[in-house]
Biopython code that builds the backbone (N, CA, C, O; Angstrom):
import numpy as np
from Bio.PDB.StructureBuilder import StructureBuilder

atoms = [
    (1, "UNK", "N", (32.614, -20.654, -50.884)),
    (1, "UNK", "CA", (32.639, -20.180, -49.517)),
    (1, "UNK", "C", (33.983, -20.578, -48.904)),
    (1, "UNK", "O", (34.352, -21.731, -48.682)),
    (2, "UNK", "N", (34.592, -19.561, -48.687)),
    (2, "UNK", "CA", (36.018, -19.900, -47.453)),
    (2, "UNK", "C", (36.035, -20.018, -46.546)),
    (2, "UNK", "O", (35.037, -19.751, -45.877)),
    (3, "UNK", "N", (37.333, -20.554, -45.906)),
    (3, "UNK", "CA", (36.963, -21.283, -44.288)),
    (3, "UNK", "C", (36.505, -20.442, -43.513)),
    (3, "UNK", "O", (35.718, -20.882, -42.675)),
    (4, "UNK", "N", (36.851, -18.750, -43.485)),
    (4, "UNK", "CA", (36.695, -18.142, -42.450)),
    (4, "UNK", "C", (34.808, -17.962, -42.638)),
    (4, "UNK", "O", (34.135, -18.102, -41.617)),
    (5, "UNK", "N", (34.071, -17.644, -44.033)),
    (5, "UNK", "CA", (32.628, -17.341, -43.777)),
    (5, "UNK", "C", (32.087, -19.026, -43.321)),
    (5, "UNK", "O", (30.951, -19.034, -42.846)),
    (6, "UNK", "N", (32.674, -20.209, -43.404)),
    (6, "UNK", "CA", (32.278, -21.322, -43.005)),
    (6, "UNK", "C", (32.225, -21.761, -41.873)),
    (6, "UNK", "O", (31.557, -22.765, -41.626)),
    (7, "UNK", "N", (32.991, -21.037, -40.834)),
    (7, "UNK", "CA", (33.347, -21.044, -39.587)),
    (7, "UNK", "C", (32.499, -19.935, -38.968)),
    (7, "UNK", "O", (32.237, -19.988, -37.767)),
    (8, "UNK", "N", (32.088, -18.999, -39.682)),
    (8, "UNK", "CA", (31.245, -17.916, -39.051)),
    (8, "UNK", "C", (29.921, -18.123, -39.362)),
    (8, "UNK", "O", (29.092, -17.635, -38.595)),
    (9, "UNK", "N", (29.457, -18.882, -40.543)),
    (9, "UNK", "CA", (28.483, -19.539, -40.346)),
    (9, "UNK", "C", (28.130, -20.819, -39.350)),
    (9, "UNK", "O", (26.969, -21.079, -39.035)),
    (10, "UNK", "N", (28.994, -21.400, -39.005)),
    (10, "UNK", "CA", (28.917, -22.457, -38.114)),
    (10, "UNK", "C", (28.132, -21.839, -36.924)),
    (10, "UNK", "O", (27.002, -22.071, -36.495)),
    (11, "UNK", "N", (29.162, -20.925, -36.510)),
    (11, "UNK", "CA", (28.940, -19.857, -35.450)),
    (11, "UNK", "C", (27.885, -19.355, -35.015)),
    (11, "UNK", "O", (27.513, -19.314, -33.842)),
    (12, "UNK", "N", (27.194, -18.822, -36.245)),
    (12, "UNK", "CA", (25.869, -18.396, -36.115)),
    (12, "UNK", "C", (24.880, -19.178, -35.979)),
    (12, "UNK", "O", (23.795, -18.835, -35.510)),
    (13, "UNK", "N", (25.334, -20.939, -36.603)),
    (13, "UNK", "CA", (24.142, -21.658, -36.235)),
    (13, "UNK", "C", (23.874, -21.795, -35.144)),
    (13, "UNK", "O", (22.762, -21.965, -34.644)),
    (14, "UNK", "N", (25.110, -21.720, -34.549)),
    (14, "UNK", "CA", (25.150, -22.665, -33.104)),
    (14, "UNK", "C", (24.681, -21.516, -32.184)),
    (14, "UNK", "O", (24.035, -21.936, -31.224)),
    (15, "UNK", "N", (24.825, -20.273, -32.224)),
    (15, "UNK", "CA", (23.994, -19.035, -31.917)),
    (15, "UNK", "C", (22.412, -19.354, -31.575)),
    (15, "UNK", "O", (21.710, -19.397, -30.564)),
    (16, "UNK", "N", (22.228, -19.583, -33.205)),
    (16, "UNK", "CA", (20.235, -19.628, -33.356)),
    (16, "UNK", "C", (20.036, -20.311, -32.916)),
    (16, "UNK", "O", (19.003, -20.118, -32.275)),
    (17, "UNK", "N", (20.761, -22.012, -32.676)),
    (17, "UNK", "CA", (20.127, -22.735, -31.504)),
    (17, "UNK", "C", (20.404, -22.524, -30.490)),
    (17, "UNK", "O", (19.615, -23.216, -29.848)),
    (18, "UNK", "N", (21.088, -21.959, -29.727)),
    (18, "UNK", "CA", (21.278, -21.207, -28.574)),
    (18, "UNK", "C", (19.906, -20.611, -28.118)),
    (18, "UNK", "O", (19.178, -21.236, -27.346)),
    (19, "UNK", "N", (19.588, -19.433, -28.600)),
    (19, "UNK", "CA", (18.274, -18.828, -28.675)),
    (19, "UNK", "C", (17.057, -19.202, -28.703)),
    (19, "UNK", "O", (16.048, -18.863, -28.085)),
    (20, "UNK", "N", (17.440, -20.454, -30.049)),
    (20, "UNK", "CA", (15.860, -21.508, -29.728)),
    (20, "UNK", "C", (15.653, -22.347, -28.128)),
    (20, "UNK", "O", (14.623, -22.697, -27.552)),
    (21, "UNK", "N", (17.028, -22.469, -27.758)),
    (21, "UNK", "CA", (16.674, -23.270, -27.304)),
    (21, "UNK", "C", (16.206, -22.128, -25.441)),
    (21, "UNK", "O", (15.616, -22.476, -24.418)),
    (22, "UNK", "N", (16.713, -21.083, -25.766)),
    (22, "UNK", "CA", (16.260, -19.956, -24.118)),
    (22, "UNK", "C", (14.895, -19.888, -24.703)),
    (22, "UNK", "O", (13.894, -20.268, -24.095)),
    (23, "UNK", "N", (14.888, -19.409, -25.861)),
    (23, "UNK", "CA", (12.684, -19.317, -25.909)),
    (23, "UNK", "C", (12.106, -19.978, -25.771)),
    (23, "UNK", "O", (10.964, -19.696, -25.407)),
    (24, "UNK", "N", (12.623, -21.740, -26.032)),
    (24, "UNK", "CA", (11.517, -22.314, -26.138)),
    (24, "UNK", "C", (11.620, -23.085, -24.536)),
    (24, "UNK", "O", (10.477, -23.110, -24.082)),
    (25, "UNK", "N", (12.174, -23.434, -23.989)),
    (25, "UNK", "CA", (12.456, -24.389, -22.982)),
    (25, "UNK", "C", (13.683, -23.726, -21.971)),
    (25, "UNK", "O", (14.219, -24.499, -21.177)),
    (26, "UNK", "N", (14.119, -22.302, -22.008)),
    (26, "UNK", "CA", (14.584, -21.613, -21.393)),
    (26, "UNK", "C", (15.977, -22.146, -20.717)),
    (26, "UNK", "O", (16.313, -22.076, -19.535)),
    (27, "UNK", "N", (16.491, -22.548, -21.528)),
    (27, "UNK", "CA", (17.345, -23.250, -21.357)),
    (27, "UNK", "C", (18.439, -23.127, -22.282)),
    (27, "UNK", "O", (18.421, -23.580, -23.426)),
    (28, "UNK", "N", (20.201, -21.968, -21.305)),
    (28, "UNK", "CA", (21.060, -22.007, -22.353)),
    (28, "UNK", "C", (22.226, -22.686, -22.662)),
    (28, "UNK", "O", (23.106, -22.082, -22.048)),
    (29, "UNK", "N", (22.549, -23.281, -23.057)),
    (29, "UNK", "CA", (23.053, -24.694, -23.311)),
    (29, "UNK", "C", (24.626, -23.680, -23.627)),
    (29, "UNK", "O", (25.662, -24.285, -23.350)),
    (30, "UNK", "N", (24.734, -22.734, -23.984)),
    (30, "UNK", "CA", (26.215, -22.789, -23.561)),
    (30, "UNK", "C", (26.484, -21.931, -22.348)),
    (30, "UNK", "O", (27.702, -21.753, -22.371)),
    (31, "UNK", "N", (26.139, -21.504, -21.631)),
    (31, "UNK", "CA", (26.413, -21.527, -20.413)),
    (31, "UNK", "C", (26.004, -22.157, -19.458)),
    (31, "UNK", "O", (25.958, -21.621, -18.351)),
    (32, "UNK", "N", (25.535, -23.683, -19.690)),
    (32, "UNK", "CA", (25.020, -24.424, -19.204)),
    (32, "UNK", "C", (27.025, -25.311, -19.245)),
    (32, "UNK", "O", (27.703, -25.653, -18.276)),
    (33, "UNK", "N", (27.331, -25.391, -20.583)),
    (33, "UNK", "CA", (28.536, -26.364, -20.910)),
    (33, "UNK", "C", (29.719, -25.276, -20.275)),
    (33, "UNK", "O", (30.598, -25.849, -19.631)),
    (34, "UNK", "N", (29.837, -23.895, -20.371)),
    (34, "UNK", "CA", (31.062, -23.324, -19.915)),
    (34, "UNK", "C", (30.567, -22.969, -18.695)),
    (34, "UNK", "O", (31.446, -22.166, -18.382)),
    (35, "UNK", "N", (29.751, -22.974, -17.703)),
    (35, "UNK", "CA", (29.994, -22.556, -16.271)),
    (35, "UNK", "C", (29.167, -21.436, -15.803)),
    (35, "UNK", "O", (29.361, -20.958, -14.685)),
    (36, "UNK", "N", (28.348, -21.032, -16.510)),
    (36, "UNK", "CA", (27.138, -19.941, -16.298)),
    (36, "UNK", "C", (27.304, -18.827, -17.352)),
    (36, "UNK", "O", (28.336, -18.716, -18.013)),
    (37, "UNK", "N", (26.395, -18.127, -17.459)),
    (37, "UNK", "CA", (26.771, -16.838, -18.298)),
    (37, "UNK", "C", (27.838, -15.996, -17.801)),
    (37, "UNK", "O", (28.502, -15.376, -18.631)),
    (38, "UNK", "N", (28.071, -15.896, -16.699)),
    (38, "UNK", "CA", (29.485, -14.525, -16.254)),
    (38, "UNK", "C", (31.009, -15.445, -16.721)),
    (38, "UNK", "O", (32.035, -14.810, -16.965)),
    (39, "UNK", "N", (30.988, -16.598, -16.780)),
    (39, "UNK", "CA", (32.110, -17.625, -16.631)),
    (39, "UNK", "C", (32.807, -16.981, -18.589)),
    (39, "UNK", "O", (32.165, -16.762, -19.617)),
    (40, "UNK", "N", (34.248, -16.892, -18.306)),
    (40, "UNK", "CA", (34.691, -16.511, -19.069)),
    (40, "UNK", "C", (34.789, -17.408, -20.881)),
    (40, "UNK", "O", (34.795, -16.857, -21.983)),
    (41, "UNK", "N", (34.827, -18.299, -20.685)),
    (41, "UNK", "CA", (34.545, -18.789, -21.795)),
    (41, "UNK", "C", (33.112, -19.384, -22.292)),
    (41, "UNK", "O", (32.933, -19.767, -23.448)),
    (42, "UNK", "N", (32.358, -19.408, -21.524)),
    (42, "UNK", "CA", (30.745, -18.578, -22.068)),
    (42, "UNK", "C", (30.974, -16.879, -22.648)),
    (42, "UNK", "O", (30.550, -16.613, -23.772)),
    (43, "UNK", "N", (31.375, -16.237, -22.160)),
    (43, "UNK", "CA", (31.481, -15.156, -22.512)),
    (43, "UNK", "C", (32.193, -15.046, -23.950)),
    (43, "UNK", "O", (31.593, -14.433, -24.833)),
    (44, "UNK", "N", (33.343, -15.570, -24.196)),
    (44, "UNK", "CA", (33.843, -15.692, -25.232)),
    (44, "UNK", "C", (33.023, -16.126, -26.269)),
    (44, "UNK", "O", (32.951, -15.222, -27.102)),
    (45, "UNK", "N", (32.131, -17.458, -26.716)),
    (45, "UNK", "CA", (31.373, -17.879, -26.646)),
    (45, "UNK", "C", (30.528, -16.622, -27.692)),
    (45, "UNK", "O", (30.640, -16.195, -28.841)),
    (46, "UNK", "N", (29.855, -16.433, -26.762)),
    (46, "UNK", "CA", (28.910, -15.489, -27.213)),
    (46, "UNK", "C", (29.791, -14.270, -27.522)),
    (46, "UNK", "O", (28.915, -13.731, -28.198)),
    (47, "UNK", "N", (30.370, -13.770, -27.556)),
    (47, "UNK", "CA", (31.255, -13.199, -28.400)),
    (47, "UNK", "C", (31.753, -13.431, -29.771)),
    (47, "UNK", "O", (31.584, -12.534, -30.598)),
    (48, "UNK", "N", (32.326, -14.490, -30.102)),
    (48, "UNK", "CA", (32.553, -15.093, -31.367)),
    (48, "UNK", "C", (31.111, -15.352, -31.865)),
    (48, "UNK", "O", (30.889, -15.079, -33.045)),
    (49, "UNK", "N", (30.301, -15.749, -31.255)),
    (49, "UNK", "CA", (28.927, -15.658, -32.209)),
    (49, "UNK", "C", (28.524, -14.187, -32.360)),
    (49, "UNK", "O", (28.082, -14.078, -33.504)),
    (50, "UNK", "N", (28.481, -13.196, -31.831)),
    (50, "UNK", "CA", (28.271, -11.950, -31.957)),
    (50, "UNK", "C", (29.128, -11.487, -33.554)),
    (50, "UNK", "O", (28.541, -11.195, -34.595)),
    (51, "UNK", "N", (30.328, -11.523, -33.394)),
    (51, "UNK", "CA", (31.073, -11.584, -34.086)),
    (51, "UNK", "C", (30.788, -12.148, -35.512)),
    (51, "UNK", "O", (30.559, -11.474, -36.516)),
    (52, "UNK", "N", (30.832, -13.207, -35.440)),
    (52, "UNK", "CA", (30.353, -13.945, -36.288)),
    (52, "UNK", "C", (29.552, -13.568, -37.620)),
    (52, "UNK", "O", (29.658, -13.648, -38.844)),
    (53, "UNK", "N", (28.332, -12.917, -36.215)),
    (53, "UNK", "CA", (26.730, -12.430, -36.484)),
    (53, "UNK", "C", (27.181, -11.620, -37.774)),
    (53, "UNK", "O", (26.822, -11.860, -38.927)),
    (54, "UNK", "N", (28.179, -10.447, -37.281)),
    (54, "UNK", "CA", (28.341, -9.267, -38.036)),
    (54, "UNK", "C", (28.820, -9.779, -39.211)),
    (54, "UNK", "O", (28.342, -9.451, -40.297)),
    (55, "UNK", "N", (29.959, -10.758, -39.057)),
    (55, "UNK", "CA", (30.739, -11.265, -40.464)),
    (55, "UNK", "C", (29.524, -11.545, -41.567)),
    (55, "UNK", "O", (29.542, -11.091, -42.711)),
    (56, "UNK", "N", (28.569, -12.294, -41.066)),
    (56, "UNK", "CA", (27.591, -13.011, -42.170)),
    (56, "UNK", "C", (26.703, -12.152, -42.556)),
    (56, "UNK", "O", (25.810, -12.601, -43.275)),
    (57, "UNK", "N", (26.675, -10.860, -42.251)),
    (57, "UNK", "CA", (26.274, -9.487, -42.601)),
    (57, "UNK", "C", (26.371, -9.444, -44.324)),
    (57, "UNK", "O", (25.481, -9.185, -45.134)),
    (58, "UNK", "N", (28.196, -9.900, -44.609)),
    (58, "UNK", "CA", (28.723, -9.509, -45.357)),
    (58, "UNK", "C", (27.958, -10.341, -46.458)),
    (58, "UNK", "O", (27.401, -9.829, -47.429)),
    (59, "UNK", "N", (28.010, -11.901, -46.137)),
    (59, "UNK", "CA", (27.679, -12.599, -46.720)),
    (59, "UNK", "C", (25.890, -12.161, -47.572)),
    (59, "UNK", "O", (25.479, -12.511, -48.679)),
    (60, "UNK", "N", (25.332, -11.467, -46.707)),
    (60, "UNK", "CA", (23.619, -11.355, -47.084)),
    (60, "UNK", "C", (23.843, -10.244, -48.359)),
    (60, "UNK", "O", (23.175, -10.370, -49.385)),
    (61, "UNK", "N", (24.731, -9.265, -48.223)),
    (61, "UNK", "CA", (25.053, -8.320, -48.855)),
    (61, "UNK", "C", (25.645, -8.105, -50.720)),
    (61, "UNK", "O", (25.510, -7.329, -51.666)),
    (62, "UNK", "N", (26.487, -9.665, -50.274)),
    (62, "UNK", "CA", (27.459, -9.699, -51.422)),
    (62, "UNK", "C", (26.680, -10.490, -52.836)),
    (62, "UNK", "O", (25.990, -11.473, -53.109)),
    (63, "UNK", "N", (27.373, -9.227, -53.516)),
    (63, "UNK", "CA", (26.252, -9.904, -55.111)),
    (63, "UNK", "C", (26.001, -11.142, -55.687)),
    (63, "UNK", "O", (26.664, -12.176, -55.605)),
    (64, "UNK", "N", (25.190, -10.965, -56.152)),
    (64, "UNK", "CA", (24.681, -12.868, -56.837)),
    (64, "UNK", "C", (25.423, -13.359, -57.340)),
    (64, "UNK", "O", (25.727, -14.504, -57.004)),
    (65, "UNK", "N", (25.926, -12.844, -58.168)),
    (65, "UNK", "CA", (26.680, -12.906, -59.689)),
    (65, "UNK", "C", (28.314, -13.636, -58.549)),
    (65, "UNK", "O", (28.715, -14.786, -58.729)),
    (66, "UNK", "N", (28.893, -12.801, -57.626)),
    (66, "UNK", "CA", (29.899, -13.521, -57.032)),
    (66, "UNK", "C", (29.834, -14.756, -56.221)),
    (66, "UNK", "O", (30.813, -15.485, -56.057)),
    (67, "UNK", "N", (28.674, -14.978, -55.719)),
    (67, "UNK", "CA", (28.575, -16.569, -54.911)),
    (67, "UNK", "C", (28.437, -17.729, -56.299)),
    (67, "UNK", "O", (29.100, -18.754, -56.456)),
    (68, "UNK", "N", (27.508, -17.253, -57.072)),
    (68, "UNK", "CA", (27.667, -17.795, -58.356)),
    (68, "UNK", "C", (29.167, -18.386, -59.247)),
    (68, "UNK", "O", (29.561, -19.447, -59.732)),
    (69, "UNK", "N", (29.617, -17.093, -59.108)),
    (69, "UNK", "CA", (31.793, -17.720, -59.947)),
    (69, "UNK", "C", (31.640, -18.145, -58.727)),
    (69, "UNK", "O", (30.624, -18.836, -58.797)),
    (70, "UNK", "N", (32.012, -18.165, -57.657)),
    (70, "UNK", "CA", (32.555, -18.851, -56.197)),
    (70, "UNK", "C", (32.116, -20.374, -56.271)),
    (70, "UNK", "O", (32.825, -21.281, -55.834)),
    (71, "UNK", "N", (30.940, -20.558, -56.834)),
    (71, "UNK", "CA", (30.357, -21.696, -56.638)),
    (71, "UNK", "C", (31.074, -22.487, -57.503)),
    (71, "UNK", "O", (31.687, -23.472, -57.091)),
    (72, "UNK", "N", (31.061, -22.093, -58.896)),
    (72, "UNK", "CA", (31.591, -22.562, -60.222)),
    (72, "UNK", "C", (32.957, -22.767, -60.189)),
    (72, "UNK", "O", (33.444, -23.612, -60.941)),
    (73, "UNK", "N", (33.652, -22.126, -59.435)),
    (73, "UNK", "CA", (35.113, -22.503, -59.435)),
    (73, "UNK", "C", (35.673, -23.216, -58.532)),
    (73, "UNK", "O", (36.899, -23.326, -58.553)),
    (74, "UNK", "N", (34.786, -23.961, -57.382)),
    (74, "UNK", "CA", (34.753, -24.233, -56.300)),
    (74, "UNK", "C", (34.787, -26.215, -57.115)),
    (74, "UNK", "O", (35.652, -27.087, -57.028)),
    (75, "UNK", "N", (33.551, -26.206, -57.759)),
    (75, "UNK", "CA", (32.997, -27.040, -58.650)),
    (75, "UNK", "C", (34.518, -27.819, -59.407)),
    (75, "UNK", "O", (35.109, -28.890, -59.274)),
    (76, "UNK", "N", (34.662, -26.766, -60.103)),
    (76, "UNK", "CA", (35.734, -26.827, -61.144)),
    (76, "UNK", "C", (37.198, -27.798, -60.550)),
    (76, "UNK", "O", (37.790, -28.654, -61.207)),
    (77, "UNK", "N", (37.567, -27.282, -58.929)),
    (77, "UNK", "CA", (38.429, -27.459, -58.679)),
    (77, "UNK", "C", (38.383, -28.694, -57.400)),
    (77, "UNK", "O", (39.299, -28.872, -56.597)),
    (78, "UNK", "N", (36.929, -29.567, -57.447)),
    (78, "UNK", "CA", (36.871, -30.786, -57.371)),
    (78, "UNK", "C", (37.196, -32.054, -58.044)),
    (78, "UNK", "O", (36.908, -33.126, -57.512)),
]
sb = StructureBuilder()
sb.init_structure("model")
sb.init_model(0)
sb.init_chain("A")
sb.init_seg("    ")
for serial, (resi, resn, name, xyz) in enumerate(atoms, 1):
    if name == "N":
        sb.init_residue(resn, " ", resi, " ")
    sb.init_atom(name, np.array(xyz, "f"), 0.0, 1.0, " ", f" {name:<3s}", serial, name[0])
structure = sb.get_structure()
């Protein structure tokens, strides 16, 4: 895995707890930290996780057989 799907996975976690945390206790913790939802870097924010979202698209998509060498050479070059 390379920095950029590692960073877009980050992204997305921090997304899903985002979400867990408006369903369960309604409460959104990053526009709670940037200044409300209209405030521009909340907005950003949820943008790069949007973003993100789509990148790790790629990731669900891409064949076995390649995360597999990825893994192995990853291994190799520890």
């Amino acid at each position: 895995m390379n920095g950029l799907q590692r960073t877009a996975l980050a992204l997305v976690i921090i997304g899903a707890i985002n979400w867990g945390l408006v369903g369960f206790f309604q409460f959104d913790l990053v526009a709670a930290i940037f200044g409300g939802q209209d405030a521009a870097l909340a907005r950003i924010v949820y943008g790069l996780v949007g973003l993100s979202g789509l990148y790790c698209l790629t990731l669900l998509f891409k064949p076995s057989h390649e995360v597999e060498r990825e893994d192995r050479v990853e291994t190799n070059r520890v």
